[in-house]
C-alpha positions in Angstrom: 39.4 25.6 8.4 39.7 21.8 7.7 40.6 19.4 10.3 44.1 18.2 10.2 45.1 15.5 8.6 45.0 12.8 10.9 42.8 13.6 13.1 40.7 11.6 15.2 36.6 10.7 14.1 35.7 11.8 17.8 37.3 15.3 17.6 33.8 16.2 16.1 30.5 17.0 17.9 28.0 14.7 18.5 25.5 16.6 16.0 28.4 15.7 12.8 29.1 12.5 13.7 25.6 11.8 14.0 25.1 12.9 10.4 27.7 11.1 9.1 26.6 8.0 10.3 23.0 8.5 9.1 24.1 8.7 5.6 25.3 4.9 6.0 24.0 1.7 6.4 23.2 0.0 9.7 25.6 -2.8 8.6 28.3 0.1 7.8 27.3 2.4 10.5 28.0 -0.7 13.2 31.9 -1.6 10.8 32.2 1.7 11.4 31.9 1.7 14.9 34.3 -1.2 15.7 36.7 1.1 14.2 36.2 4.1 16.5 34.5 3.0 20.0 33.5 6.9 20.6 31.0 6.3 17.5 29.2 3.0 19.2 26.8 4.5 20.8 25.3 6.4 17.9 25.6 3.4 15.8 23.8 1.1 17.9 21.0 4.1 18.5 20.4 4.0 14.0 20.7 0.0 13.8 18.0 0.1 16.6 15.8 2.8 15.2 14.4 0.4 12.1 14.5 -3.4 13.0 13.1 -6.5 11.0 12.8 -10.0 12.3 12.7 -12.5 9.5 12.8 -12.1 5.9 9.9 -10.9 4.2 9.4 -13.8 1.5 7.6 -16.7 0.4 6.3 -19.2 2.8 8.8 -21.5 3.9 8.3 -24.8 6.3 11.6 -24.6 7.9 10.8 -21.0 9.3 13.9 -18.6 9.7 17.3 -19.2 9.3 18.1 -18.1 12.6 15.9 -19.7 15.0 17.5 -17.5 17.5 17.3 -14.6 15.9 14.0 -12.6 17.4 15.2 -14.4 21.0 18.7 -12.4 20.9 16.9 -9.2 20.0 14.0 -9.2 22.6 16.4 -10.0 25.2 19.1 -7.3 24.3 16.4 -4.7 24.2 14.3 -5.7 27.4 18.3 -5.8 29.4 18.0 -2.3 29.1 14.4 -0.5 27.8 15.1 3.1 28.1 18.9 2.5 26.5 17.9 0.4 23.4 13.8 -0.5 23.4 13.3 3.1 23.3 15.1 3.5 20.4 13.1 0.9 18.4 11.1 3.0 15.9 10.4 0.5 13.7 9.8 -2.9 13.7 8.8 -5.7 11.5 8.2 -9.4 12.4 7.8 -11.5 9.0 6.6 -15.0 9.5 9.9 -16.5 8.2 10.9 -15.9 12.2 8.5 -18.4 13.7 9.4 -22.3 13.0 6.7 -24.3 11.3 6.1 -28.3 12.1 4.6 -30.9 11.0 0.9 -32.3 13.3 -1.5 -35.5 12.2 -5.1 -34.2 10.5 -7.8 -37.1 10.5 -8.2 -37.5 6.4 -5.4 -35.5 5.6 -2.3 -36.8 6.5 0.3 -33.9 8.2 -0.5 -30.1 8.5 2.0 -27.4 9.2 1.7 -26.2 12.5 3.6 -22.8 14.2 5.4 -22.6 17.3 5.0 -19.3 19.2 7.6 -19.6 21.9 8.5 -16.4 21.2 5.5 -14.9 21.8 5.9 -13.8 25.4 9.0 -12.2 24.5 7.6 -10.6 21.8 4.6 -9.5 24.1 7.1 -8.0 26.4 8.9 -5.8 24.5 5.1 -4.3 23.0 4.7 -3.2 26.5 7.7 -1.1 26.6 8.2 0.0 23.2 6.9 3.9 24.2 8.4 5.5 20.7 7.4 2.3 18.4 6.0 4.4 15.1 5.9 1.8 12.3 4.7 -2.3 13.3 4.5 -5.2 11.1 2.8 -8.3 12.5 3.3 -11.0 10.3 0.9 -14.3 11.0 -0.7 -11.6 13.3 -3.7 -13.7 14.2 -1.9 -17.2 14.9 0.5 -15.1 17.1 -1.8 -12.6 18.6 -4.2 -16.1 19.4 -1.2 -17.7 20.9 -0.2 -14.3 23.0 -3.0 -12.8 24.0 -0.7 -9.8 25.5 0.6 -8.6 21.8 -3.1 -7.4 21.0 -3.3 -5.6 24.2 0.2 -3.8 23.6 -1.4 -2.2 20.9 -3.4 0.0 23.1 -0.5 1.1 25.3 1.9 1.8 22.2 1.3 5.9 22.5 3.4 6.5 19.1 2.0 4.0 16.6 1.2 5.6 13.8 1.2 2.5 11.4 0.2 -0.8 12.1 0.2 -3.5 9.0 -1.3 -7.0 10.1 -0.6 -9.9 7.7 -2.3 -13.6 7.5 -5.5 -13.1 9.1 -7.4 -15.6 6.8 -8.7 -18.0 9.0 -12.1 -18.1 10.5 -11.1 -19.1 13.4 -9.2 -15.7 14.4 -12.5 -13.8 13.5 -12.5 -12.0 17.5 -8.8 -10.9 16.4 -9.8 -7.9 14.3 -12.3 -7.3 17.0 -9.8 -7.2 20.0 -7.5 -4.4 17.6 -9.7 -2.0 17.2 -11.3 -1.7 20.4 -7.5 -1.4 21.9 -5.6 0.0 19.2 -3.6 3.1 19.6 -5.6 6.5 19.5 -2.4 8.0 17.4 -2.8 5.5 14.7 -2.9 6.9 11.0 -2.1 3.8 8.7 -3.6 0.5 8.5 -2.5 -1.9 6.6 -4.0 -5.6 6.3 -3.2 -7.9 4.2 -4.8 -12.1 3.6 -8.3 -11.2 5.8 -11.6 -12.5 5.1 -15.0 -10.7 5.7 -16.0 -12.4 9.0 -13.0 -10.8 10.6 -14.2 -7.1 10.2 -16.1 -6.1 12.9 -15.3 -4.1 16.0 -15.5 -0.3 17.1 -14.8 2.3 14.2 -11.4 3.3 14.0 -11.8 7.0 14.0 -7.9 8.2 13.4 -6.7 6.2 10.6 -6.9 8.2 7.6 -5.1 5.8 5.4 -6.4 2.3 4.8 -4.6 -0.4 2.7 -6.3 -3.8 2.0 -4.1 -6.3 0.1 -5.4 -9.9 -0.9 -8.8 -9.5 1.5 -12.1 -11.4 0.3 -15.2 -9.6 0.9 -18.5 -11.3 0.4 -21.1 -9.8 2.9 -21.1 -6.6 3.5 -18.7 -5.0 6.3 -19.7 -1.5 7.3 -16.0 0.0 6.0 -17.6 3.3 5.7 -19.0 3.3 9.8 -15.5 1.1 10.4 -13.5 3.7 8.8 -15.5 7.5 9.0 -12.1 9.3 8.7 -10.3 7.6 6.2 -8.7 9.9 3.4 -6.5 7.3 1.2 -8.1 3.8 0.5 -5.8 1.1 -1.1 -7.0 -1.5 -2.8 -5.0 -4.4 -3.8 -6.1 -7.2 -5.6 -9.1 -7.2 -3.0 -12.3 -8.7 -4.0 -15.7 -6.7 -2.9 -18.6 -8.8 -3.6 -21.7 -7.2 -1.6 -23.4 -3.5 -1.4 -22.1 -1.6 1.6 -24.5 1.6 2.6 -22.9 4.9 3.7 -20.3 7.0 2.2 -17.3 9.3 2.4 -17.7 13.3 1.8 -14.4 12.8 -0.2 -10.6 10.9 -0.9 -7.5 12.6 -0.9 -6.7 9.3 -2.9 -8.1 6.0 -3.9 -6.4 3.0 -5.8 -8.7 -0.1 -6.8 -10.7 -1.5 -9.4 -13.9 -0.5 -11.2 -15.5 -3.3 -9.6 -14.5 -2.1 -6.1 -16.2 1.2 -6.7 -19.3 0.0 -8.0 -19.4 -2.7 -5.1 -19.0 0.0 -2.5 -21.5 2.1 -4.1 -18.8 5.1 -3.8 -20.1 8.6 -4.5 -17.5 10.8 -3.4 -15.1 12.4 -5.1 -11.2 11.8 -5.4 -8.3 13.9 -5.8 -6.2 11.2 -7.2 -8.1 8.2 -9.0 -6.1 4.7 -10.1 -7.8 2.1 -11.9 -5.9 -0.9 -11.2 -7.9 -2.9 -13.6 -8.0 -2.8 -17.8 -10.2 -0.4 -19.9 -11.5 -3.2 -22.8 -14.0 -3.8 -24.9 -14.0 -8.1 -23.6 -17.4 -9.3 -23.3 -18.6 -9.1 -19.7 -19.2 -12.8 -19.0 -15.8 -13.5 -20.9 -13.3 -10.5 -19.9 -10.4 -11.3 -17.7 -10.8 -10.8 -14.4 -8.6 -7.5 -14.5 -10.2 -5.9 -17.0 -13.6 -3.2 -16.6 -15.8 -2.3 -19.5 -16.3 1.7 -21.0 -19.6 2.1 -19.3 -18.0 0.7 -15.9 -14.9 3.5 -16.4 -17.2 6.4 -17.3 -19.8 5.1 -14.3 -16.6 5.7 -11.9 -14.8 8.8 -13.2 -19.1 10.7 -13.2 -18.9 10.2 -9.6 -15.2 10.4 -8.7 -14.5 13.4 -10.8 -10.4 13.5 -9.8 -7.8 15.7 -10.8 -5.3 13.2 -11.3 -6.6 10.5 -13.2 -4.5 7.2 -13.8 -5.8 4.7 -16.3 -4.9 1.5 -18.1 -5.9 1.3 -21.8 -6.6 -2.2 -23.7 -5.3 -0.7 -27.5 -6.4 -3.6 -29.4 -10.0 -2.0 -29.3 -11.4 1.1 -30.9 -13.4 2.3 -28.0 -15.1 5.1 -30.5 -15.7 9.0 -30.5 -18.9 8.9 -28.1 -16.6 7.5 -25.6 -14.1 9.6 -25.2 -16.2 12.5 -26.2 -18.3 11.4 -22.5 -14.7 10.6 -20.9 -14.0 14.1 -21.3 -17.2 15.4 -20.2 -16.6 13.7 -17.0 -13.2 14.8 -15.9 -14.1 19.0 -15.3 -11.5 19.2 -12.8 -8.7 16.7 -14.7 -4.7 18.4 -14.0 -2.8 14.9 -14.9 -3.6 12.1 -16.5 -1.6 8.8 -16.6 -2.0 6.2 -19.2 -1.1 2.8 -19.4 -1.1 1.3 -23.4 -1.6 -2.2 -23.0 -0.8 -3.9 -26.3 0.7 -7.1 -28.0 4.6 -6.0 -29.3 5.1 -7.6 -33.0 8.5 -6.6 -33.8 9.4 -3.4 -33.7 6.5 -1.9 -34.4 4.3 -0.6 -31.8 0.9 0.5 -31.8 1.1 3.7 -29.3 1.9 6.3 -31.5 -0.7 5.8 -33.7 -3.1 5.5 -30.8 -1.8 8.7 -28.9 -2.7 10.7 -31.8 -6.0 10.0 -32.2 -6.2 10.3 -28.9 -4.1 13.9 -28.8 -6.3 15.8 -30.3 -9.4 15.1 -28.2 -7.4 16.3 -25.3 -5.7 19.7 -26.8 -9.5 20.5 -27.9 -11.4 19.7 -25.5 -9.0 21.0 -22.8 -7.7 23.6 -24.1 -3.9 22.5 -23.1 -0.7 24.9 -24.0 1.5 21.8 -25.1 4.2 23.9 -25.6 5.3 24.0 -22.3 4.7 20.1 -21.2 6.6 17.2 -21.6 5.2 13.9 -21.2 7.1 10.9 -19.5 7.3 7.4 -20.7 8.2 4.4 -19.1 7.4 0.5 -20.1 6.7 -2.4 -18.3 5.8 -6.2 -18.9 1.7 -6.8 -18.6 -0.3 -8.5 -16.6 -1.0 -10.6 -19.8 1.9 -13.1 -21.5 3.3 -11.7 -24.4 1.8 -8.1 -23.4 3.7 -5.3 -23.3 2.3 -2.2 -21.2 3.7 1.2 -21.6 2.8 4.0 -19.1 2.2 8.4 -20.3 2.3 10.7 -18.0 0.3 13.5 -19.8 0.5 16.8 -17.3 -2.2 19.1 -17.4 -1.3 22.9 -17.4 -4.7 24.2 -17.7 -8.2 23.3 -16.8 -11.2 22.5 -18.9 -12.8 25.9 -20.0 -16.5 26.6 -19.6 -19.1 24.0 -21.0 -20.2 27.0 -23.4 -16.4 26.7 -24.8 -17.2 22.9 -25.3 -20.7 22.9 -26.6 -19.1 25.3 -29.4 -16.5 22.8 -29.7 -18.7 20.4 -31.0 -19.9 21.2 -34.1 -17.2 21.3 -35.4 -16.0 17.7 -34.9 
């Protein structure tokens, strides 16, 4: 029943030697195939089916280390589209690929300037990438300004389901955002954008994206994100900075990750499956709290509204936030399953302040929820803070039953 010894890779059906070579590497899967020329061709078909162009890092002047690099792929996989460009499911174009130089600025000596040659190429193998699933545009709006094309390409990519535009900071690229939605792909699910100010959102609604992921964006007059994005179900919040009312809202989210300032901003009213505060539960004084950190009434403002089942939460320890607080935290999570919590705290030796925290806090969550801790484990994991010298360390607290009535926690009362 085994092959004999000796025998040759190509012996085997197509089917097993394509799943042998889909457990490797591209960089092994292509060794490989030097070794066995009757392997090649599936070899090439994985290397081709995830590409990336660049290196996704810092910022650096001297571009790519390959200047040649996104040339010699473009012009392999435009020598034969149905062959190889076909293959391409996903790409990625970092900025490191484009070379950066130096141009005179009246007043401010040399700026860096990029060079687009590639551009065309680039634009070219848009239009005739019909299975391209996954893009990443990196300095999407100086390329997409310098190429025209490459923002039209996006309405003729039938299979896109994710799109992630990077560097779209400047002002002067506000008609970029504009030109993508109005063409973009009526498949698309994902969109990711990442370095945008507020005068670059505007343009028709994009009505199938259900997941939206804003990373670094400033915000400071209002956008319409609810008429921009009606169908959204995840919303993805990075360190993105709302700073003006926006007027609508969502029935409900599958998931949303963001700060307690976010919320409040957007005037969100909707409830959430899953809920993550990315920001600091303290007891700082408003005008003097770091900007990561939200206040009780800010937390308990969110969770009335937002109501989740899985609740993730980061939890300043150096302050005692009291027994009306969590005794209204509770209140406020009726359908709670999980909850996730971050202990943020300063390490002095070995001692550590969690334990003693977790049980005060234990009790108020066995009561109140009426939990059977007998058959639940919680998970720990720690991790440096967002503050020097800080130490954060993460519970995973699984819920195996639900809140009982409000009778069963009026009567519960009393006797605290």
């Amino acid at each position: 029943m085994y092959p004999a010894i000796g025998m040759h890779l190509t012996t085997l059906n197509q089917d097993v030697l394509s799943m042998i070579v889909s457990y490797l590497s591209t960089w092994d899967a292509l060794r490989l195939s030097e070794t066995c020329r009757g392997i090649l061709c599936i070899a090439r078909n994985q290397a081709l089916s995830s590409v990336t162009l660049g290196v996704n890092r810092p910022f650096n002047p001297t571009g790519t280390d390959n200047p040649h690099e996104g040339q010699l792929f473009c012009l392999y996989v435009l020598a034969d589209v149905p062959g190889r460009l076909h293959r391409v499911r996903r790409l990625g174009v970092h900025t490191s690929i484009w070379r950066y130089f130096g141009s005179p600025a009246p007043q401010r000596g040399y700026v860096l300037m990029s060079e687009y040659s590639l551009a065309p190429l680039l634009a070219s193998v848009l239009e005739n990438a019909a299975n391209l699933q996954h893009l990443l545009l990196g300095d999407a709006a100086g390329l997409m300004c310098n190429e025209p094309r490459i923002a039209a390409a996006l309405s003729v990519l039938p299979s896109l389901t994710t799109l992630r535009l990077n560097d779209l900071a400047s002002t002067d690229y506000d008609h970029i955002f504009h030109a993508v939605s109005n063409m973009c792909s009526p498949n698309l699910r994902t969109l990711e954008i990442q370095h945008m100010l507020d005068q670059s959102f505007s343009g028709s609604p994009f009505l199938s994206v259900h997941r939206v992921v804003l990373d670094e964006c400033s915000v400071h007059t209002p956008i319409g994100i609810y008429s921009l994005f009606p169908n959204v179900r995840d919303l993805i919040l990075l360190h993105t900075d709302f700073e003006a009312a926006e007027e609508g809202n969502w029935s409900d989210l599958n998931y949303f990750h963001g700060s307690t300032h976010n919320w409040i901003c957007l005037q969100m009213r909707c409830s959430v499956a899953r809920l993550e505060l990315e920001n600091t539960l303290s007891l700082y004084n408003v005008s003097r709290r770091p900007f990561d950190c939200s206040t009780p009434a800010e937390v308990l403002q969110v969770l009335q509204y937002a109501s989740p089942k899985s609740l993730y939460l980061c939890i300043d320890t150096n302050f005692d936030l009291g027994e009306q607080f969590w005794k209204r935290f509770v209140t406020s999570l009726p359908r709670l399953q999980c909850l996730e919590l971050a202990l943020d705290y300063v390490a002095l030796g070995l001692e550590t302040p969690e334990s003693e925290w977790l049980g005060d806090f234990m009790p108020w969550t066995v009561n109140m929820f009426f939990l059977f801790w007998g058959h639940c484990k919680s998970s720990t994991s720690t991790s440096p803070s967002l503050y020097t010298g800080r130490t954060t360390k993460h519970h995973a607290i699984p819920f195996t039953a639900l809140q009982a009535s409000e009778a069963s926690f009026l009567a519960y009362l009393p006797n605290t």
